[in-house]
C-alpha positions as CSV (number, residue, x, y, z in Angstrom):
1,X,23.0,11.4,-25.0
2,X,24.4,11.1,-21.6
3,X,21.9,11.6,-19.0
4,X,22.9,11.1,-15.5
5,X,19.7,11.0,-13.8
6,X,19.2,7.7,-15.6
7,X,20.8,4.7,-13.5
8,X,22.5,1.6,-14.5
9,X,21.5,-1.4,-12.3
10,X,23.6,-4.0,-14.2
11,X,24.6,-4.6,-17.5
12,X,21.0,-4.5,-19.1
13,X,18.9,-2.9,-16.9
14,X,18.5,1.0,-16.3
15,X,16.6,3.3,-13.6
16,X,14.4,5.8,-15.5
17,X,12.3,7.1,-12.6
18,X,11.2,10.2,-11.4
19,X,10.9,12.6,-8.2
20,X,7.3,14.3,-8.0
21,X,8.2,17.3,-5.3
22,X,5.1,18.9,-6.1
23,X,2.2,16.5,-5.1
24,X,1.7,17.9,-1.2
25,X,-0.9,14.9,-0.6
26,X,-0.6,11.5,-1.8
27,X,-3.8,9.9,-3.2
28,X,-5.4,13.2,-2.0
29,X,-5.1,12.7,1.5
30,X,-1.4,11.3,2.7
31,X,1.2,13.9,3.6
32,X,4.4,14.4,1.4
33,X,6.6,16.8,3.4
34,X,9.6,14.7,1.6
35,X,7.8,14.0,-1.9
36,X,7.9,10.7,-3.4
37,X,9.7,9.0,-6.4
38,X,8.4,6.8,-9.5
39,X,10.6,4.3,-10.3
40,X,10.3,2.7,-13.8
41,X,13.1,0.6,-15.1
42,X,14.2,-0.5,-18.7
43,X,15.6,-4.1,-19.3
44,X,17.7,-4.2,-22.2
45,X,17.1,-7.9,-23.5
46,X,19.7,-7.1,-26.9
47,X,16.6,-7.9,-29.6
48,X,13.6,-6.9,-27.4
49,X,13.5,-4.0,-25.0
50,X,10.9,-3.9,-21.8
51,X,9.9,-0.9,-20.0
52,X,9.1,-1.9,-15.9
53,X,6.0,0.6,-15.1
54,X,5.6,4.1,-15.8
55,X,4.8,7.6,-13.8
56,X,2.3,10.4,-13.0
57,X,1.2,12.1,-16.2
58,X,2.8,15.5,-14.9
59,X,6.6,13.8,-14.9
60,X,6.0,12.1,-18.1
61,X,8.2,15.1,-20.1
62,X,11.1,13.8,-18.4
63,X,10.0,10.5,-18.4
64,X,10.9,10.4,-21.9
65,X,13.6,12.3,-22.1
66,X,14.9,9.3,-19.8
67,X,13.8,6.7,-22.0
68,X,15.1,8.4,-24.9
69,X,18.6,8.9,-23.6
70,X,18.9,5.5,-22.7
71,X,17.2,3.8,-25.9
72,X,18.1,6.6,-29.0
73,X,16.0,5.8,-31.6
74,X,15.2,2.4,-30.4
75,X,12.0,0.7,-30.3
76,X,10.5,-0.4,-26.6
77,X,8.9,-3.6,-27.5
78,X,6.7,-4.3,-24.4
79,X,5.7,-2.2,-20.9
80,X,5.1,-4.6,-18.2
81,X,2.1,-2.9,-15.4
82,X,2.7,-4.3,-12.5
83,X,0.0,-2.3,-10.9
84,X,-2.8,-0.1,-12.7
85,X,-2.7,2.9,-9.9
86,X,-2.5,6.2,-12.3
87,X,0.8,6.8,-9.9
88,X,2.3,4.2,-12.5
89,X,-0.1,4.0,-15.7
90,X,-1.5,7.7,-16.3
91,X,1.6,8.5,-18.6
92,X,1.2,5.0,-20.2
93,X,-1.8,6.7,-23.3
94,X,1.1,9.1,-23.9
95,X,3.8,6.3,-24.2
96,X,1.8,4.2,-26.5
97,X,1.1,6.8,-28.4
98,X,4.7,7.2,-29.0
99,X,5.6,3.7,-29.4
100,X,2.6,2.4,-31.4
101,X,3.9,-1.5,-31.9
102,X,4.3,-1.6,-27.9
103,X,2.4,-4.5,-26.3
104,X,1.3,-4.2,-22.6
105,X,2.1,-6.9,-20.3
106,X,-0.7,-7.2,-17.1
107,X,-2.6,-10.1,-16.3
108,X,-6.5,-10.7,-16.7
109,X,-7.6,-7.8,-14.2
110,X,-5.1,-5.7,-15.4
111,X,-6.9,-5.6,-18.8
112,X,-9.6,-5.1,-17.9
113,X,-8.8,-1.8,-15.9
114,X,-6.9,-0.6,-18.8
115,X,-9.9,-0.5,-20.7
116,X,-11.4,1.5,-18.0
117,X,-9.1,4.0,-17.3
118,X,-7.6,4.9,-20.4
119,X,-9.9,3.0,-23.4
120,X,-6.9,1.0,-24.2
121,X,-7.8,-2.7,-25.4
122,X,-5.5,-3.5,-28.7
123,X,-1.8,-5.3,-28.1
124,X,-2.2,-6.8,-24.7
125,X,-0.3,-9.8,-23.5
126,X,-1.9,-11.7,-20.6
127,X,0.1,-13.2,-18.4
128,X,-1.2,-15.9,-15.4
129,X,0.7,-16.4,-12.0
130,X,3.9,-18.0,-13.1
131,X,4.0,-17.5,-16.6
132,X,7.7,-16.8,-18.2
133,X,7.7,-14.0,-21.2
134,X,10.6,-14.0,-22.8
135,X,12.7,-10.6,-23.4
136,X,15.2,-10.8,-25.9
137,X,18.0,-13.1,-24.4
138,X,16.7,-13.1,-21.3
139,X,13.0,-13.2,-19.2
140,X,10.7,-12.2,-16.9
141,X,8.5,-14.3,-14.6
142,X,4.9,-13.0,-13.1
143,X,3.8,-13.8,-9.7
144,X,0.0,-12.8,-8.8
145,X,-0.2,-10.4,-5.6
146,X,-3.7,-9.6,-5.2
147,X,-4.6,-6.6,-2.9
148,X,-1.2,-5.7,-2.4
149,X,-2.5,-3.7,-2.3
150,X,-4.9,-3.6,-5.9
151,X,-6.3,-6.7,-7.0
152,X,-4.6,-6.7,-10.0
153,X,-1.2,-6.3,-8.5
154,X,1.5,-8.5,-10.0
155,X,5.8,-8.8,-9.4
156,X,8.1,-9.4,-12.0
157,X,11.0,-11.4,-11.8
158,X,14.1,-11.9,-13.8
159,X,15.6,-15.2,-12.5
160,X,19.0,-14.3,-14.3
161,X,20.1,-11.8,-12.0
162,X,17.5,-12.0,-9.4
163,X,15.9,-9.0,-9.9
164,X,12.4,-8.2,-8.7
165,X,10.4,-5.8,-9.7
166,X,8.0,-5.4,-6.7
167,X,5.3,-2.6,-7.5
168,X,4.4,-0.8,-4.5
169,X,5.3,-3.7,-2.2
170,X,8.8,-2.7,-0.9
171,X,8.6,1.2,-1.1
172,X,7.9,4.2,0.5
173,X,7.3,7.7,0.9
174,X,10.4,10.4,-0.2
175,X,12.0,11.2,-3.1
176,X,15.7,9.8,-4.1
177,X,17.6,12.5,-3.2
178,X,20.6,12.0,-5.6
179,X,21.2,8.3,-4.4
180,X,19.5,5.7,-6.0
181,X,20.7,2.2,-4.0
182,X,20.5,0.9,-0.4
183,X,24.3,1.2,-0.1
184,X,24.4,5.0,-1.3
185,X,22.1,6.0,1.7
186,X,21.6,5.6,5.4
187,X,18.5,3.9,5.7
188,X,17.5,5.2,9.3
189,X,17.0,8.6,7.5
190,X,14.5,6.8,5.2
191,X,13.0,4.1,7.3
192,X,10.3,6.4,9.1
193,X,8.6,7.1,5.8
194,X,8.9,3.5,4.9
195,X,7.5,2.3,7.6
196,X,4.5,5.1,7.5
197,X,4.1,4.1,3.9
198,X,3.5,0.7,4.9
199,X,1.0,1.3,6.9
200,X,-0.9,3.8,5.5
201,X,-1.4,2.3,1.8
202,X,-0.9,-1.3,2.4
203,X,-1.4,-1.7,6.4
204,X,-5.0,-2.8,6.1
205,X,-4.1,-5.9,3.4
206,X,-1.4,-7.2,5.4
207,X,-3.1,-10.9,5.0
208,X,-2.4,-10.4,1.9
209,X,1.2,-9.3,2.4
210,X,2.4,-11.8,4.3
211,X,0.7,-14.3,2.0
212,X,2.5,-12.6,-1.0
213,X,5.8,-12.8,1.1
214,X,5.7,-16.5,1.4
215,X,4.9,-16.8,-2.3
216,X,7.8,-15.4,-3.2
217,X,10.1,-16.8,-0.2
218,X,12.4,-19.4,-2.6
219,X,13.2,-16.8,-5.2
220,X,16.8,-16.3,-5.0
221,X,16.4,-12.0,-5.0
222,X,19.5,-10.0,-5.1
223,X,18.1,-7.0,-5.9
224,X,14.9,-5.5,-5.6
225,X,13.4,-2.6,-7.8
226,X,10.2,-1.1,-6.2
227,X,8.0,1.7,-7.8
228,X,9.2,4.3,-5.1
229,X,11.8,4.7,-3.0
230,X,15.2,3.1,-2.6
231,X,16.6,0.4,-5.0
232,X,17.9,-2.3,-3.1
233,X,20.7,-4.3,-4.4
234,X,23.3,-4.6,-1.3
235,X,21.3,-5.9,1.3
236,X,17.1,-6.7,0.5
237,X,16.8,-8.5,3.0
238,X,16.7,-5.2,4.9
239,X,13.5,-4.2,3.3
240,X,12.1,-7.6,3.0
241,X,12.7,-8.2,7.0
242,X,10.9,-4.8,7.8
243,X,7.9,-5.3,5.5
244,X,7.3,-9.1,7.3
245,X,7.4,-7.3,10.8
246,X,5.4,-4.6,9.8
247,X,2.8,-7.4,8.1
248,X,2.9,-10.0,11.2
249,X,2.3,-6.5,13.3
250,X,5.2,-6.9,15.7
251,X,4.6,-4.1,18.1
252,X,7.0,-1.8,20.3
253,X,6.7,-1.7,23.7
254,X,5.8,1.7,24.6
255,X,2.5,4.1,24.6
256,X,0.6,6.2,22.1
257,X,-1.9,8.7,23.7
258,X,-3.9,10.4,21.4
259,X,-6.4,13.3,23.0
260,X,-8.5,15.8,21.8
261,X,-9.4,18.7,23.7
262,X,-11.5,21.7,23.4
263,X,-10.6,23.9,26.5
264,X,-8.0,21.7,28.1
265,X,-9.5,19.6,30.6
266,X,-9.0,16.1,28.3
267,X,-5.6,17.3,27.6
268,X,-5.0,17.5,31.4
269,X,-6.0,13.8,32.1
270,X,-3.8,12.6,29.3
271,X,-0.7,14.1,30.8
272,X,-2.0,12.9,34.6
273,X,-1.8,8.9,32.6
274,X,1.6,10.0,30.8
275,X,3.1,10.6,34.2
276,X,1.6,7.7,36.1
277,X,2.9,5.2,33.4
278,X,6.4,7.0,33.4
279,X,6.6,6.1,37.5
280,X,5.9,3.1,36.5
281,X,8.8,2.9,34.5
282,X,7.5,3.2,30.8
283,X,9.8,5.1,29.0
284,X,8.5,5.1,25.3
285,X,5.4,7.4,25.7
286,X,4.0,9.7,23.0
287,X,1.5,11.7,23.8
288,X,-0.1,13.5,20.2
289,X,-2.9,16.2,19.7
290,X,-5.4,14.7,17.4
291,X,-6.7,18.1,16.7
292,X,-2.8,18.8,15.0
293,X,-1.1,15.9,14.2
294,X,-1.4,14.4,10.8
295,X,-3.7,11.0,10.9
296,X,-1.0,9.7,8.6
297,X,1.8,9.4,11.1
298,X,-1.0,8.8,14.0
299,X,-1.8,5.7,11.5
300,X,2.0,4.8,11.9
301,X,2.8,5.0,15.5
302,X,-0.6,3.6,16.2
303,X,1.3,0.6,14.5
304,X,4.0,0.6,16.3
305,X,3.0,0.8,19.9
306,X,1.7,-2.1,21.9
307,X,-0.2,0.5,24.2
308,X,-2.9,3.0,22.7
309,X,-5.1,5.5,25.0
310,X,-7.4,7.5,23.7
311,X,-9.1,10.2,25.1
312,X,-11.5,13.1,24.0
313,X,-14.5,14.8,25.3
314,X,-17.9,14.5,24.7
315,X,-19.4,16.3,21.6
316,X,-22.8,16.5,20.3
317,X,-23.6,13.6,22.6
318,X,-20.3,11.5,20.7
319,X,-17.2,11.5,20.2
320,X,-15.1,15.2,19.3
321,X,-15.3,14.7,15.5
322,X,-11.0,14.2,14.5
323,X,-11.1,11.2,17.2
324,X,-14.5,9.8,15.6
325,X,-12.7,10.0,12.2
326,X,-9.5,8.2,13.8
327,X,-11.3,5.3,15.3
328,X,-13.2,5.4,12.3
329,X,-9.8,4.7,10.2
330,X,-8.9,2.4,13.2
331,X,-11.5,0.1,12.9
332,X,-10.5,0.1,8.7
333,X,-7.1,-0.4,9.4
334,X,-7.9,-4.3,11.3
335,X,-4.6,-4.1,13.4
336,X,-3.8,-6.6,15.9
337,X,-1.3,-7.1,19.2
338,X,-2.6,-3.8,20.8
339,X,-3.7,-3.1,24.3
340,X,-6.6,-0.5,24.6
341,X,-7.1,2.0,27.1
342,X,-9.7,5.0,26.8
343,X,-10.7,8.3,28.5
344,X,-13.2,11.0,28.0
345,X,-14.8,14.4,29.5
346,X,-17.9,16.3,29.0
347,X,-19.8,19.1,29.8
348,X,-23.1,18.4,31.0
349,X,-24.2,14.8,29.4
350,X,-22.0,12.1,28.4
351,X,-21.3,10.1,25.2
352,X,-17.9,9.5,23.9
353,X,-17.2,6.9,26.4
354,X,-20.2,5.0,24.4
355,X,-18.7,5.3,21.5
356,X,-15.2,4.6,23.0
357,X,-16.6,1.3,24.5
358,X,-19.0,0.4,21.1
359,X,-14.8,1.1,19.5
360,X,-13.3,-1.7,22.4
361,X,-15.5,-4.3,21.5
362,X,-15.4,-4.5,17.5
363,X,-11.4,-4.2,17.7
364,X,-11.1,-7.2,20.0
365,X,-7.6,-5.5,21.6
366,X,-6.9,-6.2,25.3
367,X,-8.8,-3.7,27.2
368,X,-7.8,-1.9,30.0
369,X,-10.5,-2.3,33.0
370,X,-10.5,1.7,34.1
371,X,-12.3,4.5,32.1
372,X,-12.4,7.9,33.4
373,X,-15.1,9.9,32.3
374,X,-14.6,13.2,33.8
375,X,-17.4,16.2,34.2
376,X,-15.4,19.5,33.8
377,X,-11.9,19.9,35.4
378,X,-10.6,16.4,36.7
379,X,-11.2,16.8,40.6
380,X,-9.0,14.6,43.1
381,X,-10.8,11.3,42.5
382,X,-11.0,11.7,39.2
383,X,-6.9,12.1,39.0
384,X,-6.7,9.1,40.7
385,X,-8.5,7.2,38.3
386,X,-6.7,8.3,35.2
387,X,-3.2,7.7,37.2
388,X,-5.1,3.8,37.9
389,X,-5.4,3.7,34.1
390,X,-2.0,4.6,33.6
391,X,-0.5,2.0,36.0
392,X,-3.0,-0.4,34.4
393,X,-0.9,0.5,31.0
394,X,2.3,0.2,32.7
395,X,1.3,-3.3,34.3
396,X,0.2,-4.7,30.8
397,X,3.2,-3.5,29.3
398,X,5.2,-5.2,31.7
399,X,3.4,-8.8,31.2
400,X,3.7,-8.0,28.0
401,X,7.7,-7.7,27.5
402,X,9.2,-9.1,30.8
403,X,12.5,-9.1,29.4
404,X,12.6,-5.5,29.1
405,X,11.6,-4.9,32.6
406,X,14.3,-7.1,34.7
């Protein structure tokens, strides 16, 4: 049966994925304004026949109508998990269910999750970091990635065509909107919700990543099949490039100033910083609401920037909640290469600015030396002082990237 949402790859290999367009938050919490693919792939090996992951339980009806299309009556003889999140495994009960001689392919803590999760403990194949399984006529090689970003989480590899099969490493937020490949699609209109993918699932275990990334550095990869997003087979070093800046934290040179405010007087001292840095010449300032901007893209331009100001008033002798909660996720997310400025207001006892400074110290980023704390409306001296912090920014900014400043 010709399908034509199932993909061929190369001779042997097939894209069976999925596009979920009605999960709104990923893992319960992550925006999805774009939805969000599940790749699965099968690789045809002529006498054996391997299924690469699987998807959410409420795609799995097309799931195998995919499979089916592709194989007829045809037995799949193993499913490789690359990764036990339910994102990729919840549909696997059903699929073994329909293909009862179907051995599972995960390594040691892989087996032990599947046990857990869905009670399922009979034809398992362990495999260990570098251990070749052969498919058929050809194979696949498994390369341990712990806590990238699971502990069980594993890569595939088939050294014939250099194809890897990557798990979450590599992907991203959005669904494939009719293209499939790298060279279907201009990656600018993807790379936003790559690179806020990155760093709000596997950000925080970027050790881990970049020690993964060297693992894997003398594979000879062509192509690159991920469990969402884009397939890349023209040009992975595109992907691969971005994920090792994104690891090694390579900030931008520009500002991110998050505020919240409760009757405008914080607000006010975050645009009085905005426009002393932009005398000073800074040009890539963002200035967010905390109160309305998702902490999923805060999470991703916090990333980005070199510079981060933060600024919120005093409330119940703290910080205002939504900036207690972002420094909280801050302080989670261990990023480096940032320089650190805060503000704060209050009514009629401080706080916040304890908090902000208890904040300064466990991060360890470059601290700026001023730190208005306003009473009420900012008076004269007290503009003064937030425009001081914001030429502080700009100077910092300018020691920072001298080349961008002759």
């Amino acid at each position: 049966m010709n399908n034509p949402l199932t993909v061929k790859i190369n001779d042997h290999l097939t894209y069976i994925g999925v596009n979920d367009r009605y999960t709104h938050l990923f893992e319960g919490m992550w925006p999805l304004p774009d939805g969000i693919s599940y790749n699965s792939y099968l690789l045809d090996g002529k006498d054996q026949v391997c299924l690469l992951d699987c998807v959410k339980i409420p795609s799995v009806d097309e799931f195998l109508e995919n499979i089916y299309s592709v194989l007829g009556d045809r037995d799949i003889d193993y499913v490789v998990v690359n990764h036990m999140e339910p994102d990729h495994t919840s549909s696997l009960p059903v699929l073994v269910e329909r293909f009862p001689n179907i051995k599972i392919i995960g390594n040691k803590k892989t087996k032990d999750f599947l046990d857990h999760f869905y009670d399922l403990t009979e034809n398992i194949l362990v495999v260990k970091d570098g251990e070749e399984v052969a498919i058929g006529n050809t194979s696949l090689t498994f390369y341990t990635t712990p806590m990238v970003h699971w502990p069980e989480s594993m890569v595939a590899f088939e050294k014939s065509t250099g194809t890897l099969f990557s798990q979450d490493a590599f992907g991203g937020y959005g669904t494939l909107d009719g293209a499939i490949f790298d060279d279907e699609i201009n990656f600018d209109f993807y790379k936003d919700e790559t690179i806020r993918y990155y760093t709000n699932i596997v950000g925080k275990y970027s050790g881990q990543v970049v020690r993964a990334l060297d693992k894997l550095k003398d594979l000879d990869i062509k192509t690159i099949c991920p469990d969402h997003g884009i397939v890349w087979r023209k040009n992975p070093g595109i992907i691969v490039d971005l994920y090792a800046k994104l690891a090694k934290q390579e900030t931008e040179n520009g500002v991110l100033v998050v505020y919240g405010s409760m009757y405008g007087h914080t607000e006010k001292m975050a645009e009085m910083i905005a426009r002393s840095m932009a005398e000073e010449g800074i040009s890539n300032i963002r200035i967010r609401n905390i109160s309305e901007y998702p902490l999923s893209n805060l999470i991703a331009e916090s990333w980005r920037y070199r510079g981060i100001l933060l600024g919120c008033p005093t409330y119940n002798v703290g910080l205002f909640p939504p900036m207690a909660n972002f420094v909280a996720t801050l302080t989670k997310q261990k990023m480096k290469n940032h320089t650190l400025g805060y503000f704060s207001s209050y009514s009629w006892g401080g706080g916040a600015e304890k908090e902000f400074a208890a904040f300064a110290e466990k991060c360890g980023w470059d601290l700026l030396e001023t730190t208005p704390n306003v009473q009420g409306s900012p008076k004269k001296e007290d503009i003064e002082e937030c425009m001081k912090l914001g030429r502080e920014m700009a100077a910092a900014l300018k020691e920072a990237y001298p080349d961008q400043y002759k």
